[in-house]
N, C-alpha and C positions, 0 to 999 in steps of 0.2 A: 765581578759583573759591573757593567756600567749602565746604568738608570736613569734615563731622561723622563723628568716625570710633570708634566703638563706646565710647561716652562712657556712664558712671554717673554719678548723680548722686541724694541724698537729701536733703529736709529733716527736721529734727525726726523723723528716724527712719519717715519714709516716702519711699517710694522712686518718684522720677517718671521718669529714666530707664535705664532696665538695659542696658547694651550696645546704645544705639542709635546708628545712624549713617546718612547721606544726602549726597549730594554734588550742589551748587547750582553749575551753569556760570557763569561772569562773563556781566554784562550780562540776564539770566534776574529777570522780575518774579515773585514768587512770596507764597502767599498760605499761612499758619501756622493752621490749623486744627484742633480739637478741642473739646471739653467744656472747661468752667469747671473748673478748681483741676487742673485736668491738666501744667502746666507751662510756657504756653509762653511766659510774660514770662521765666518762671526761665531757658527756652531764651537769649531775648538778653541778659539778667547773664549767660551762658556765655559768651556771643560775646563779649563786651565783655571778659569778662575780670575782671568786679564779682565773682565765685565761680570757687571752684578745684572743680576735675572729682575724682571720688573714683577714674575709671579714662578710661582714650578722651582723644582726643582732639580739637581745634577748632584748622583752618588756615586761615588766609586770604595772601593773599600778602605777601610784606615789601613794607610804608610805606604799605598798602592803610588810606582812612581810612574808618572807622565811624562814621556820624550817627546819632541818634536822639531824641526829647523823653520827655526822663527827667521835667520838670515845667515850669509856666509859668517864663516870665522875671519877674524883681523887676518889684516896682513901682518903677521906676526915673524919675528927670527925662528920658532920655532917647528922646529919641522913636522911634517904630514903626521909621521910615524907616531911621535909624541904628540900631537894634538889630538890623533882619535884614541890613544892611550889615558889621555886628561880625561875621554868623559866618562871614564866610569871612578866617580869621584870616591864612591866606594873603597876601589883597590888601591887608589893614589892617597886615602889617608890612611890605609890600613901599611901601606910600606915604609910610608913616611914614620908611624909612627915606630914601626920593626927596629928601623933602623935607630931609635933614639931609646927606646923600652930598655930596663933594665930591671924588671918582676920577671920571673922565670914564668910564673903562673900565665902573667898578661903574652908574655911572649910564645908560649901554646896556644894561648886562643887566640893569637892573632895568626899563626902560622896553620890553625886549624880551619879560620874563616878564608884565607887564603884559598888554602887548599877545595874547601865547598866553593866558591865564586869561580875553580877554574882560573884562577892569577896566574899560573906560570905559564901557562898558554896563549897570554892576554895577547902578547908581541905579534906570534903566529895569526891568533884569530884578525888582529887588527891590518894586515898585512895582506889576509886573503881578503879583506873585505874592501881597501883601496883598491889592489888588484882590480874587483871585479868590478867595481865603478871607473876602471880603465887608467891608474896610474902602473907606469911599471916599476920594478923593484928598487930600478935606480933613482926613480923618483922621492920614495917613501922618507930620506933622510934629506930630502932637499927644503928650505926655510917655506911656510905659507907664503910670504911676501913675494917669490917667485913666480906665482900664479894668476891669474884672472879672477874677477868675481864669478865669476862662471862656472870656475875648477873650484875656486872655493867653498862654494854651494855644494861638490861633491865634497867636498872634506867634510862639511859640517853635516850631510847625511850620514857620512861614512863614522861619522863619532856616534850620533842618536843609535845606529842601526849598534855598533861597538857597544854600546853602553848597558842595549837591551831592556828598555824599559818595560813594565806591566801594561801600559798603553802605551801604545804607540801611534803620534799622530803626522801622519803624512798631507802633505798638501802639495799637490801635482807633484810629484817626485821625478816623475820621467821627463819633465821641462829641460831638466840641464844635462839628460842623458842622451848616449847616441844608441841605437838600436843596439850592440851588445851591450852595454851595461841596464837598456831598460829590460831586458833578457834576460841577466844577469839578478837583478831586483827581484823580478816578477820567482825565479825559481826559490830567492832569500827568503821573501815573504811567506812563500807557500809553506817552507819548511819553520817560518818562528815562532819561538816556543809561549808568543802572550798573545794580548789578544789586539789588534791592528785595527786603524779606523783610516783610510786614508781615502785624501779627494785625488780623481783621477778623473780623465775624460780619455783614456787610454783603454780600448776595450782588451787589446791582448792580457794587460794585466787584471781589469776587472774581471774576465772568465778565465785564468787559470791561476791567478796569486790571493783572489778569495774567493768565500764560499758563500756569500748573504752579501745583499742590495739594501742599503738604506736611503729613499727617496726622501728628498726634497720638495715640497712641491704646493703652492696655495699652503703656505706658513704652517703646513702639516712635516710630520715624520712616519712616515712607511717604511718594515723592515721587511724583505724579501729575502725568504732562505734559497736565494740560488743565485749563481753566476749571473752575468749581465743579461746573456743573450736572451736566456728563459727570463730574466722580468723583464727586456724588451718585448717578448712573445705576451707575457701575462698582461702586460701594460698594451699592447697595441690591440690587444682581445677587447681589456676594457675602456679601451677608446671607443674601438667600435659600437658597441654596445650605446655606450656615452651617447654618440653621436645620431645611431638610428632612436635611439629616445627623444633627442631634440629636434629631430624631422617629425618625427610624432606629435612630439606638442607642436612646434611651426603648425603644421597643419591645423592642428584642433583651435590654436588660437585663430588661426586664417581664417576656417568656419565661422566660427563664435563672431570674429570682428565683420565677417562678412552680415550675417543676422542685425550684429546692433548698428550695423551704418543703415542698414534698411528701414530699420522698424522704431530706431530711437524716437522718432519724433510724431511715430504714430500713437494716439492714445491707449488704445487697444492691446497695444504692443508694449509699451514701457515697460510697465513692469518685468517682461521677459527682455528685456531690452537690459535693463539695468541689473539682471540676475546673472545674464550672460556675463559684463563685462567685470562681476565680482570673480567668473570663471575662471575669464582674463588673467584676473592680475595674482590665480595664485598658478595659473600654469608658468611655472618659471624652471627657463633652460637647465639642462644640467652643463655643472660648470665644467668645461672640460681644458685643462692646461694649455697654457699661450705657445708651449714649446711644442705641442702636436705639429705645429705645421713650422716646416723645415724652413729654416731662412736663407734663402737660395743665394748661390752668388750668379754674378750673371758677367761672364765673360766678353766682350765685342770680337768677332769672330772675324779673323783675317784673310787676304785673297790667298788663292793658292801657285807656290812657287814649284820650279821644275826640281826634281831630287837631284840630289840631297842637297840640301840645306844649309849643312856644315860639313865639313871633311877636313881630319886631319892627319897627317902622314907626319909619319917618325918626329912628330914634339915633345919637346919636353918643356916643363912651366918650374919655377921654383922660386925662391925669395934670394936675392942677392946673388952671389955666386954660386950659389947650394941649391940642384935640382932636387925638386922633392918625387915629380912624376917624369918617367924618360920613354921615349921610343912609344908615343901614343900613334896607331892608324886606327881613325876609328870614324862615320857613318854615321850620320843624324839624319833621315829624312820625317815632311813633315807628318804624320803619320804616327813615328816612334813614341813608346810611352816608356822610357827608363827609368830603372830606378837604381843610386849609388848604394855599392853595398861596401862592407870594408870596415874594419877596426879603426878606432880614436886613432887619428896623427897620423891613418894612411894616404891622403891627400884624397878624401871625396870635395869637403869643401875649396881644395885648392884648383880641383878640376871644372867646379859648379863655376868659379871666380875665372878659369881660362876661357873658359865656354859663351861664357856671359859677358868677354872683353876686359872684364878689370883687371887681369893680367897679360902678360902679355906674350906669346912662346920667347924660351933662351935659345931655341932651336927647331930645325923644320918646317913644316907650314900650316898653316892656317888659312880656310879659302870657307868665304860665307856667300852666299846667295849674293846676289848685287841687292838688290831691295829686304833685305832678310832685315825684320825687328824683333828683338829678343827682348822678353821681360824678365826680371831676375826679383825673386827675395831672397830674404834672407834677414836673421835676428837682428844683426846688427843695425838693417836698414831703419828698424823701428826706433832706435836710440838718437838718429838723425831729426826724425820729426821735428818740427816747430812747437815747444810744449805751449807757446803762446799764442799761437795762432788757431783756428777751428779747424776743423776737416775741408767745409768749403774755400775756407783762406787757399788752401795745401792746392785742391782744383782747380780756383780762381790764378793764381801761381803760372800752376800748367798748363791751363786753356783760358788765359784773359780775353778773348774775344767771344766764347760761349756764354750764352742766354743765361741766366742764371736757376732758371728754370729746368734746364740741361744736366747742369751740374747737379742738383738738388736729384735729381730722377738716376744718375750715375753711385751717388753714395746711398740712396735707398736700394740698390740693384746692388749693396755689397751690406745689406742689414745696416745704414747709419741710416737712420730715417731724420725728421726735422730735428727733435730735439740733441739727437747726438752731432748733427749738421752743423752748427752754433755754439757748441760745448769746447771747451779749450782743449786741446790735446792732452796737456798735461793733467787733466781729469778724467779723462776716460779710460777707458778699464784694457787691462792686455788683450784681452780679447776684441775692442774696437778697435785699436789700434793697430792689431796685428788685420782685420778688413780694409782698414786705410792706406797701411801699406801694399798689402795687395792689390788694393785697385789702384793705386800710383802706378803698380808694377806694369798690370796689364793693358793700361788707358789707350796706349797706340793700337792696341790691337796685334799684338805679338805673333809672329811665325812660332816661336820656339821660347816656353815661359820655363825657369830654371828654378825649383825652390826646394829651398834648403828650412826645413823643419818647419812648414809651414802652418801645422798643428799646434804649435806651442800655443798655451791660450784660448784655444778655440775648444768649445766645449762639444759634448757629443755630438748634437744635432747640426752646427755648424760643421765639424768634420763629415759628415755626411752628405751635410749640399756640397762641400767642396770635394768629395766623391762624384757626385750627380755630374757638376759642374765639367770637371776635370774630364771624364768620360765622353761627354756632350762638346769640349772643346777639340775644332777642326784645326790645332796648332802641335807642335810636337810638346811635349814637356818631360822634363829632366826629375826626380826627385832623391833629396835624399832626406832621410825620414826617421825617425824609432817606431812611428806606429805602422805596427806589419797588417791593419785593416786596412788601413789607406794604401798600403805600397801592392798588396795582393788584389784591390777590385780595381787599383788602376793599370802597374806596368804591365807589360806582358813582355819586355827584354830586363835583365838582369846583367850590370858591369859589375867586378868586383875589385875594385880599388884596392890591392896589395903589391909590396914589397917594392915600391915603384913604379910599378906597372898597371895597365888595365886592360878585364881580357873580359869576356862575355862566360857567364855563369849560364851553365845549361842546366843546373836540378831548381828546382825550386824553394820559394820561398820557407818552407815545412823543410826542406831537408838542409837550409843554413840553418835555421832556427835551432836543431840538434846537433850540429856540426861545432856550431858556437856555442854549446850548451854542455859540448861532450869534450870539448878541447878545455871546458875549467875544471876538468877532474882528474887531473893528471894522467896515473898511466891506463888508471879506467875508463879514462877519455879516449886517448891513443886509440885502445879497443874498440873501442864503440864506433872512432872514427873510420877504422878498416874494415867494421863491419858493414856500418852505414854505407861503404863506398860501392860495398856490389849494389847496395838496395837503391842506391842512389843512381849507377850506373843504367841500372836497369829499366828506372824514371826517366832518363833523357828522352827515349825515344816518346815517349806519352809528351813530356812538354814539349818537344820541338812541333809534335801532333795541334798540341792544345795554341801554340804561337801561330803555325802556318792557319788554323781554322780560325786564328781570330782576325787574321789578316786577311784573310778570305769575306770572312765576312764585313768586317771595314768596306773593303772593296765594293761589296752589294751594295751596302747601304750609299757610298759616295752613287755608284753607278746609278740608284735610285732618285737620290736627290739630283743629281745633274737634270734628268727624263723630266721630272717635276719641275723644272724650274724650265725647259726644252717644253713642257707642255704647255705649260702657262702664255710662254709666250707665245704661241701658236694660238692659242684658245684666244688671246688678246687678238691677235690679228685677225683675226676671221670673225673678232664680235667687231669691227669696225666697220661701220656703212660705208664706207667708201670703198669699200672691196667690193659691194655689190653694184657701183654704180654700172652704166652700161660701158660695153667694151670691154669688161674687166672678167670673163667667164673662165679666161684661161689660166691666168692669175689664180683665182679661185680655188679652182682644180687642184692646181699644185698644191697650196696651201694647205688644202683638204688629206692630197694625198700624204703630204709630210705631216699632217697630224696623226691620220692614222696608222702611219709606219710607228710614227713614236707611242702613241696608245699599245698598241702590239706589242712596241719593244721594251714598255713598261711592265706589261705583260709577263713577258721573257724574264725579265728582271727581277720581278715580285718572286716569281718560280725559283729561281738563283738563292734569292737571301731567304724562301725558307729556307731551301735546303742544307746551305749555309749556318740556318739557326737550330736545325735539328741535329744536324754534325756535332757542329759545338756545343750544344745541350747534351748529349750522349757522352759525347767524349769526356766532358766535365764532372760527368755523374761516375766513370768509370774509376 
């Protein structure tokens, strides 16, 4: 059991947690939730033991071992295979010593602990476990030094998870994962045998790889026994609640202050003057979390071009003479909400990079709108930053003849409000940083924004507005993702980037998710896969239902906004006195008449995207 028991703690003179405390059962998968810069890395340097507690205390039981990836592994000669084999330091001195032992006695018990620890298996388990963080078999004997920090980071998960600690501590895990292996994770967790505490802002994995929510929140700890969703539900209950109590007292203080502005300085009255405003000062708000309200992003929203967009007919893109994707035709209008699907090293990021111009076709064609501007992220972009410069420098940069007042109102429309405005790059958090890059991306006002794992870093509430956002944007957008929340409430087309190719997936996201869940289990997989295929087959025609009605309704709503904005200017012209001067009746007339054609055919319209939204609401529930 791990025991957080009324623990303070401050940095640099701000205080994250005040007398909090929480007690996590052995064996208990659980999921460390809150707001960005709230504490809760500083949470596991507590557990570990890396920082001293300024009160409270942190129990775990004696010779209980703690795992976790503090950073990649060296670029070492050492290969994949043998470096997640090293962290069970365990098995590596019990063979070591095998092999030099010469007690008969010692050499049974060491071939007896062997044997309870599962040792001869070690190779196999460590093998599936690279595997499923997406090296293949031929990789596993190749040196770390071969790799990126990136891949590395999978290796040094791929050892902690090998090792099997009694705590296990995670901290965003699914960062350096592509959707199969965060997939892949989420299934490992649910089945490991201790007990897990990891930071995530991933909700696939916080509602099906644990089972308890511990909140962060105002330097408290709240443990919630249930998936994510239900203490989104439980927590957004008592928001509400929170909230109509503070319209409560607003009011009664309103009252109160209304009486003592009156009467204060009447004699008569004082005394209840001065009664009231003791009223006052104990009616105080209930506090309710900075993170309730979503911190939007705000896209600038481009003209609209004729379709499509992009087209391209039999390309292919690749790195030097080696095509990695061939024989691409394929349809972007702006409208499309795609999203890349496909296994590590299938070329989704090599397609997001042709798409976006920074490659360039080895063959075929490529034909873009004439005015078409395309916004692109992607991780790497954020490693370009200027660490010395501010956010506004980065703006100033790309629009030196903008107000500076402009710019300041652009980076608060992407959560950097003043004080993150002023702050050096290289200080601010992944998560402001991955804001910044994005509004780089978007600044022109992009036809077609292209992002590639645009969640890494952004915490729940921020992946949310950039749902809202993304939905609300009149541009096409590309994504390739590991969070299957964001890829399911935005795309509604599906590419599947394999074998060099790329063709349009017709089942949906639920049925990759098991397809790629059923292909890591060999020939139990196989099965599953031929099963799923009729049930899957049988799905096409429901999504192709659920695509065509959401296209439909698109449609309504553009055809609505057009009328509204056809209204407006008619409503403008006919409030201007100079249409009534004399002479002008038949002028008038017209005007009149073409307002109320388009009233009418607003009318028409309204009727259209209900029915459009009751389709789609039925169909959706089916």
């Amino acid at each position: 059991m791990l025991t957080i028991r009324d623990i303070t703690f401050s940095i640099e003179g701000r205080l994250l947690f005040e007398h909090a405390s929480a007690r996590i059962p052995a064996g208990h998968k659980v999921g460390l939730v809150g707001r960005n810069g709230t504490g809760k890395t500083t949470l596991f340097r507590l557990i570990r033991g890396e920082l001293a507690l300024e009160g409270g205390e942190i129990e775990l039981p004696r010779g209980a071992r703690i795992g976790g990836v503090a950073q990649e592994v060296p670029a070492s000669q050492v290969s994949l295979l043998d470096t997640v084999l090293a962290a069970d330091s365990e098995r590596a001195a019990l063979l070591a010593e095998a092999e030099a032992a010469e007690d008969g006695a010692r050499i049974a018990e060491i071939q007896t602990r062997l044997a309870d620890i599962d040792a001869w298996s070690a190779e196999a388990r460590a093998a599936t476990i690279l595997k499923g963080l997406g090296f293949d078999d031929d990789q596993h004997a190749l040196p770390c030094a071969d790799f990126s920090g990136g891949w590395r980071m999978r290796v040094a998960l791929a050892a902690v998870l090998f090792a099997r600690p009694d705590l296990l501590l995670l901290d965003e895990p699914t960062n350096y994962l592509d959707l199969e292996g965060a997939l892949w994770l989420e299934s490992y967790l649910a089945r490991y045998p201790h007990t897990v505490l990891v930071v995530s802002h991933d909700r696939g994995l916080l509602n099906r790889a644990v089972g308890a929510i511990l909140h962060l929140e105002d330097r408290k700890l709240t443990l919630y026994n249930t998936p994510y969703d239900r203490f989104a539900e439980t927590r957004a209950a008592r928001l509400a609640v929170a909230e109509a109590e503070n319209r409560r007292i607003a009011a009664r203080r309103a009252h109160l202050q209304s009486f003592v502005e009156r009467f204060r300085y009447k004699a008569s009255k004082a005394a209840q003057a001065q009664s009231r405003l003791k009223m006052i000062e104990k009616l105080r708000p209930i506090t309710t979390p900075a993170e309730a309200a979503l911190r939007a992003f705000s896209f600038p929203e481009p003209e609209a071009l004729s379709p499509p967009i992009l087209r391209l007919e039999g390309a292919s893109v690749g790195y030097g003479e080696t095509p990695v994707l061939s024989r691409l035709s394929l349809r972007i209008d702006q409208d499309d909400r795609i999203a890349l699907l496909g296994r590590n090293g299938e070329g989704k990021s090599t397609l997001s990079r042709l798409l976006a111009g920074e490659l360039q076709p080895m063959g075929g064609r490529i034909t873009r709108a004439r005015k078409l501007r395309i916004g692109y992220f992607a991780q790497h972009q954020m490693d370009v930053l200027h660490g010395d410069e501010t956010p506004l420098d980065h703006l100033r940069r790309a629009r030196p003849d903008a107000p500076e007042a402009r710019l300041r109102a652009r980076l608060s429309g992407f959560g950097l409000m003043a004080e993150q405005a002023e702050t050096l790059v290289a200080r601010l958090s992944g998560g402001q940083k991955a804001r910044l890059t994005l509004l780089l991306a978007t600044l022109d006002a992009p036809h077609l924004l292209i992002l590639d794992e645009p969640t890494n870093h952004l915490d729940i509430e921020s992946r949310e507005a950039l749902v809202e956002a993304l939905n609300a944007y009149s541009g096409a957008v590309v994504l390739v993702s590991h969070d299957m929340h964001l890829l399911g409430l935005v795309a509604d087309r599906l590419w599947l980037v394999s074998g060099g190719r790329v063709s349009e997936y017709r089942e949906d996201l639920e049925a990759y998710r098991r397809l790629l869940l059923a292909s890591d289990t060999g020939s139990e997989g196989a099965k599953a896969k031929r099963d799923k295929a009729r049930e899957e087959k049988a799905r096409r025609a429901s999504r192709d239902t659920l695509l065509a009605l959401r296209a439909d309704l698109r449609k309504a709503e553009a055809r609505l906004e057009k009328l509204a904005e056809m209204r407006d200017r008619l409503a403008a012209r006919l409030a201007d006195p100079a249409l009534y001067e004399g002479g002008k009746a038949a002028e008038m007339e017209v005007w009149q008449k073409k307002y109320a054609e388009v009233t009418e055919a607003t009318g028409r319209a309204e009727e259209l995207w209900l029915k459009a939204q009751e389709k789609l609401e039925k169909a959706e529930k089916q």
